[in-house]
N, CA, C and O of each residue as an XYZ file, in Angstrom:
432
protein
N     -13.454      0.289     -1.300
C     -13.856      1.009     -2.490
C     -12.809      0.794     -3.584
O     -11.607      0.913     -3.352
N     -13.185      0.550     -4.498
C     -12.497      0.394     -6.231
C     -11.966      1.590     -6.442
O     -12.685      2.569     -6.243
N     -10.566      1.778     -6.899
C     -10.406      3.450     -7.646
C     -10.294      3.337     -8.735
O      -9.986      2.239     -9.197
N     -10.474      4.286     -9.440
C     -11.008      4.067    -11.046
C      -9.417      4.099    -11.660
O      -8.412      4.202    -10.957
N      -9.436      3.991    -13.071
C      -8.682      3.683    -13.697
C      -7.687      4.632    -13.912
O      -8.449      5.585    -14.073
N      -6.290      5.239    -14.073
C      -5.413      6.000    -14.546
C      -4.820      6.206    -16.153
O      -4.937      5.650    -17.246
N      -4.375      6.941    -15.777
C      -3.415      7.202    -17.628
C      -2.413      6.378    -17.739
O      -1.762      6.365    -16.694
N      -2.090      5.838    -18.364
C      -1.479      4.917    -19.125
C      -0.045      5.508    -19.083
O      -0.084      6.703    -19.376
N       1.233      5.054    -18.810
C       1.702      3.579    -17.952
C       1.182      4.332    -15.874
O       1.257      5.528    -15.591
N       0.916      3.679    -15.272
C       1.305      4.254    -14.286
C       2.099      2.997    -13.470
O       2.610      2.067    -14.094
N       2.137      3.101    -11.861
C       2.936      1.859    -11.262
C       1.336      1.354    -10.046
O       0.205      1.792     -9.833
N       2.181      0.250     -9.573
C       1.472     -0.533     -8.654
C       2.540     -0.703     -7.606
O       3.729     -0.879     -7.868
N       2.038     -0.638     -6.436
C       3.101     -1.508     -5.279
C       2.138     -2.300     -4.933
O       0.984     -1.882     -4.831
N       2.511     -3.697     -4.676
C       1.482     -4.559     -4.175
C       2.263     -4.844     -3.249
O       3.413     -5.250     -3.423
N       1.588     -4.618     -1.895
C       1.718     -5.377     -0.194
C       1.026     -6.665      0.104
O      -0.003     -6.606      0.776
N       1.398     -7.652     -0.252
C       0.892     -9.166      0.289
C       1.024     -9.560      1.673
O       2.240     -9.701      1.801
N       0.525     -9.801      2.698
C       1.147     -9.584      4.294
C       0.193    -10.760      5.112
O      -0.933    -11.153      4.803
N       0.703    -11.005      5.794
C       0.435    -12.161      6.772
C       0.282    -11.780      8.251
O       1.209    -12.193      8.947
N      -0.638    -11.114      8.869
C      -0.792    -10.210     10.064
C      -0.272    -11.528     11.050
O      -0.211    -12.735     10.817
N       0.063    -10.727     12.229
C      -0.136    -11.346     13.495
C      -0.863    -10.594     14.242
O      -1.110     -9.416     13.985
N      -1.409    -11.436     15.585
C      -2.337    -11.566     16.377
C      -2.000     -9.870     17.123
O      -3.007     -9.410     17.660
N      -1.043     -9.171     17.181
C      -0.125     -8.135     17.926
C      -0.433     -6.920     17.768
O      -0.532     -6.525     16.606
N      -0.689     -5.922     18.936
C      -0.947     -4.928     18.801
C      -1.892     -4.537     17.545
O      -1.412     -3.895     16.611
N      -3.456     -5.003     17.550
C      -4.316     -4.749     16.360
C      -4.656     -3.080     16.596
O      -4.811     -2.372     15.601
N      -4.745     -2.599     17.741
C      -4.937     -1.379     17.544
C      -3.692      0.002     17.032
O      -3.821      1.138     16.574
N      -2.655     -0.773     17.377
C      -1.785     -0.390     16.744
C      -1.264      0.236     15.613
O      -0.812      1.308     15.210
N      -1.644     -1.421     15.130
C      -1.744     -1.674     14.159
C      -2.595     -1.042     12.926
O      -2.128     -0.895     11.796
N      -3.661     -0.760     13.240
C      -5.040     -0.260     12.389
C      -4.725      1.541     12.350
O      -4.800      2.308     11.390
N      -4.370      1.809     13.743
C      -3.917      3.627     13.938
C      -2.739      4.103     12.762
O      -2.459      5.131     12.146
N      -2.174      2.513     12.869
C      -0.308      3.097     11.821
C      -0.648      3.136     10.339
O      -0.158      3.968      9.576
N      -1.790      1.892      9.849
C      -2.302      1.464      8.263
C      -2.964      2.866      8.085
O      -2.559      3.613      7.194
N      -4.182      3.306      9.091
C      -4.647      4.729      8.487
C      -3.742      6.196      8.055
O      -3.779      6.902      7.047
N      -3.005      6.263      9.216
C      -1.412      7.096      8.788
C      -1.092      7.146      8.170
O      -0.720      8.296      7.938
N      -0.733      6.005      6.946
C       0.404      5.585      6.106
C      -0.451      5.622      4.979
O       0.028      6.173      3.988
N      -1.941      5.038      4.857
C      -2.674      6.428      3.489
C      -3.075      7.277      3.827
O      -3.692      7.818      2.909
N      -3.129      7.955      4.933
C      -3.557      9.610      5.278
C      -1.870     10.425      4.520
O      -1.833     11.229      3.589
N      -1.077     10.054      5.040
C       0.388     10.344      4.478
C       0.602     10.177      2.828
O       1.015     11.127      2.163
N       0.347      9.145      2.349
C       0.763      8.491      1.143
C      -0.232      9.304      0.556
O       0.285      9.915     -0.379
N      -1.873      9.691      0.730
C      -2.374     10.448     -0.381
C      -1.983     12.037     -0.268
O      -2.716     12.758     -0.945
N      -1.156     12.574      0.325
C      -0.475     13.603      0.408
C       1.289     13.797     -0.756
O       1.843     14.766     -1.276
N       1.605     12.247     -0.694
C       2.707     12.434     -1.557
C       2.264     13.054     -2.603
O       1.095     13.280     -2.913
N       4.005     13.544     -3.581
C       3.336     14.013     -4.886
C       3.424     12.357     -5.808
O       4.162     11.429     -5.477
N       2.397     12.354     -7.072
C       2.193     10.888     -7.760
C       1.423     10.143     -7.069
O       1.057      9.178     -7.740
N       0.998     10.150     -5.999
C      -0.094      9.382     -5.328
C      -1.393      9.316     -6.310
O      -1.823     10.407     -6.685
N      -2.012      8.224     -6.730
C      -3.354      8.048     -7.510
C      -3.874      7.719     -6.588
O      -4.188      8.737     -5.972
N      -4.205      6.790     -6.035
C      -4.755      6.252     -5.154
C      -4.353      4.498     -4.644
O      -3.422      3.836     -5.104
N      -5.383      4.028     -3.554
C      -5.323      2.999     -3.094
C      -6.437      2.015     -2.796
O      -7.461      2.454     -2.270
N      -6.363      1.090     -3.002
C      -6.957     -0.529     -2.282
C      -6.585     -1.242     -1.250
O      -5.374     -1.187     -1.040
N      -7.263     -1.968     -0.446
C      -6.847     -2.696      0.348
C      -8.194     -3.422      1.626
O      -9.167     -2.951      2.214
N      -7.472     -4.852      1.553
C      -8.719     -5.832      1.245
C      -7.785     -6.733      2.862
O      -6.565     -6.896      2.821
N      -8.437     -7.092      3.829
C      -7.585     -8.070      4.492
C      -8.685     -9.303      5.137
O      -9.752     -8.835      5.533
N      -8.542    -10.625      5.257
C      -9.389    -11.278      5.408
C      -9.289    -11.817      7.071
O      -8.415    -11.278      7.750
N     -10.038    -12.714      7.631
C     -10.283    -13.165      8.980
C      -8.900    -13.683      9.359
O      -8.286    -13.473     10.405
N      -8.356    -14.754      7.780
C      -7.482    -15.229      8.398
C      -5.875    -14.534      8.303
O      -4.851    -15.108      7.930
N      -6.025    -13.152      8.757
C      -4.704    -12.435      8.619
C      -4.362    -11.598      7.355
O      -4.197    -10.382      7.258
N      -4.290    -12.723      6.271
C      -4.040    -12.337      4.975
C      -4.482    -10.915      4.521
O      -5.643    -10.548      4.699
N      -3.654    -10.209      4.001
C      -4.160     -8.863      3.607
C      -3.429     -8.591      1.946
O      -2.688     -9.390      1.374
N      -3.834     -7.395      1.472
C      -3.291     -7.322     -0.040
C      -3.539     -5.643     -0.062
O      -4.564     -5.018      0.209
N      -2.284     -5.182     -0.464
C      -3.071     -3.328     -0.377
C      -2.317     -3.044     -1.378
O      -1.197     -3.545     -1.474
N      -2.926     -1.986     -2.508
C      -2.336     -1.999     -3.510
C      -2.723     -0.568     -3.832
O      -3.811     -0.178     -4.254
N      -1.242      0.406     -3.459
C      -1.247      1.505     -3.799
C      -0.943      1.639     -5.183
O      -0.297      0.846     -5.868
N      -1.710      3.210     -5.697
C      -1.048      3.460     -7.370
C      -0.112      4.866     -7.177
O      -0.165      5.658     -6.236
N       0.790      4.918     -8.414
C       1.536      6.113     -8.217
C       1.562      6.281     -9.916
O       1.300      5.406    -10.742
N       1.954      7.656    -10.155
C       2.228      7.925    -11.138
C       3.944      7.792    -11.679
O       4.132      8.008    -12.877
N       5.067      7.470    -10.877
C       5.995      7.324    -11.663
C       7.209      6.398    -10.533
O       6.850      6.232     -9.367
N       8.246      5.989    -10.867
C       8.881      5.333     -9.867
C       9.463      5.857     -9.213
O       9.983      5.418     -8.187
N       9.534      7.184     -9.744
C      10.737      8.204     -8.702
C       9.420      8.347     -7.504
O       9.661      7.977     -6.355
N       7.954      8.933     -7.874
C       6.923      8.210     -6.354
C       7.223      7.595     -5.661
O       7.862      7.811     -4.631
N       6.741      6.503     -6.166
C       6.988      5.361     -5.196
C       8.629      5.499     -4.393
O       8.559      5.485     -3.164
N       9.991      5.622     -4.960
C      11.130      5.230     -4.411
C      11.304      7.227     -3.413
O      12.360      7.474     -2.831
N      10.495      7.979     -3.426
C       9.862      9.342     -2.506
C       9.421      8.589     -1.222
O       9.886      8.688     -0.087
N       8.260      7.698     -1.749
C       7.573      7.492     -0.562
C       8.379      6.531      0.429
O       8.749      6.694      1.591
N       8.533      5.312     -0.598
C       9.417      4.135      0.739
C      10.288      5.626      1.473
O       9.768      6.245      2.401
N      11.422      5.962      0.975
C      12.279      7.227      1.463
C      11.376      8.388      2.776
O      12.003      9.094      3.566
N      10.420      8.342      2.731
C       9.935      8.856      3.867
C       9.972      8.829      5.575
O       9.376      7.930      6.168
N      10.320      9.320      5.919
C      10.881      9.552      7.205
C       9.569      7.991      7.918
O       9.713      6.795      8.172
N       8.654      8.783      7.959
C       7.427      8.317      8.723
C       6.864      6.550      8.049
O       6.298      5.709      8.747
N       7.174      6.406      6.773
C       6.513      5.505      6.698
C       7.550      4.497      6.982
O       7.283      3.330      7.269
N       8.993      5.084      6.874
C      10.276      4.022      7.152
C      10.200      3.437      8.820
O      10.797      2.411      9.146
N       9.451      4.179      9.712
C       9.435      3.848     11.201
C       8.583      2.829     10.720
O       9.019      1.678     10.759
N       7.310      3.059     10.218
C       6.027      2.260      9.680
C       6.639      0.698      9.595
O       6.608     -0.311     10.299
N       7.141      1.056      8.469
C       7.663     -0.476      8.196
C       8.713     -1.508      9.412
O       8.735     -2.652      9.866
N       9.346     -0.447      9.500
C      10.407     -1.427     10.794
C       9.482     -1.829     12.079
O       9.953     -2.645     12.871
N       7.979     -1.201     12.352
C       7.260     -1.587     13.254
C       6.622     -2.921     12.784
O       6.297     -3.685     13.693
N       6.371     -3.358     11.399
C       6.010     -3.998     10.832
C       6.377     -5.111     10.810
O       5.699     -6.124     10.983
N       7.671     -5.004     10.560
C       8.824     -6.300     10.753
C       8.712     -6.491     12.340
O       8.110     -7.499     12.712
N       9.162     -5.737     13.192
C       8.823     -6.254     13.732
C       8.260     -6.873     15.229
O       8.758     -7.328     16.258
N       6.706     -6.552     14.599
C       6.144     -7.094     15.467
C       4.554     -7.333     14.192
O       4.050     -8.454     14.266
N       4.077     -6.628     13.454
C       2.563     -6.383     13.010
C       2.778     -7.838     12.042
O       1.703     -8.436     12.011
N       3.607     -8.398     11.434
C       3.853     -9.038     10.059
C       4.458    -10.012     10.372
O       5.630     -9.824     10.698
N       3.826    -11.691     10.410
C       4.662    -12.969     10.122
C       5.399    -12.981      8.940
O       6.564    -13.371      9.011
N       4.778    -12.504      7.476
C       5.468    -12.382      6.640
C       4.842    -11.506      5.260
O       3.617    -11.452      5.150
N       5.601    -10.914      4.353
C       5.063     -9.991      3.723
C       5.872     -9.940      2.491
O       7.095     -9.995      2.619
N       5.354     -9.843      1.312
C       5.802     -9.656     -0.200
C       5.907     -7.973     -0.037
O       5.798     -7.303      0.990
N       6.098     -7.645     -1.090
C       6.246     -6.417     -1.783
C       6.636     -6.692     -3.134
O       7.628     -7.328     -3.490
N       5.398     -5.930     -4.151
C       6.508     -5.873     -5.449
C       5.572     -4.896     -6.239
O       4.407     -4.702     -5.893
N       6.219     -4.226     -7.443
C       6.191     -2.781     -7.862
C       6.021     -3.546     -9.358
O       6.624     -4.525     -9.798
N       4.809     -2.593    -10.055
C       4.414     -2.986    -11.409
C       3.920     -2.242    -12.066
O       2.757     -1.941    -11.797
N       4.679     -1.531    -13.378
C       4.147     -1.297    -14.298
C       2.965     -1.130    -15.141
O       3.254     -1.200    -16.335
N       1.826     -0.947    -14.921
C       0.591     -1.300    -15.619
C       0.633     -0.481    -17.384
O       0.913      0.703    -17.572
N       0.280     -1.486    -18.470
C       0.582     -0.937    -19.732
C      -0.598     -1.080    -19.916
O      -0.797     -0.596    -21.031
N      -1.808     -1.558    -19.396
C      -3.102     -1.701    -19.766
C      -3.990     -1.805    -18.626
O      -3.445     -2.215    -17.601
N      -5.422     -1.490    -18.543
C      -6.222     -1.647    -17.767
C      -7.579     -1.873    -18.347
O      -7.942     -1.469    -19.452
N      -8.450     -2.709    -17.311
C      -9.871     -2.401    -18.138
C     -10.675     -2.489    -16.842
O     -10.403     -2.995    -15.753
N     -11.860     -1.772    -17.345
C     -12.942     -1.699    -15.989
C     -14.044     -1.585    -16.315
O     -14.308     -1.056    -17.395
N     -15.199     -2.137    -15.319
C     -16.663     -2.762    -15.777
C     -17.682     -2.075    -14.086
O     -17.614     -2.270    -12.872
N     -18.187     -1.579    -14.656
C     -19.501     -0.676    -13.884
C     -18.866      0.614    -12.830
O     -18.887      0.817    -11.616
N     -18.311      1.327    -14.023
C     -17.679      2.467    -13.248
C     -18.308      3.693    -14.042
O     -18.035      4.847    -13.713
């Protein structure tokens, strides 16, 4: 599902990730957690997230300010999250945090 648009500036974290074959159920139990958790932070807008056959995934939470986002990484629970990530769930994975000064949207 698409989430609609926010107020002007908000942030982006974009997760680019490269799954491995490992613990998929695991795996799928820890991703629901981590937005069952994350739409509980305070600044949470919402989230996306899209992953294809061949591993590749892209999840792209919104927040309202950076002190959010640098709340959430700081979280007890999602910090286990990630070190499970490394390693064993993730051949390899981006992260990067963005500013949005504009948006536009079509059949909302």
């Amino acid at each position: 599902m698409l989430c609609d648009t926010f107020a002007l500036p908000y942030y982006v974290v974009t997760f680019t990730s490269l799954r491995t074959a490992h613990d998929v159920a695991g795996y799928a139990q820890a991703a629901q957690r981590m937005v069952e958790l994350a739409q509980q932070q305070p600044g949470f807008l919402g989230v996306e997230s899209a992953r294809g056959d061949d591993g590749l995934g892209i999840t792209l939470s919104y927040w309202s300010s950076e002190e959010a986002i640098k709340a959430w990484y700081a979280h007890a629970e999602h910090s286990e999250a990630r070190k499970q990530g490394r390693a064993c769930w993730y051949q390899q994975f981006t992260t990067r945090v963005c500013r949005v000064e504009r948006n536009y949207a079509h059949g909302f």
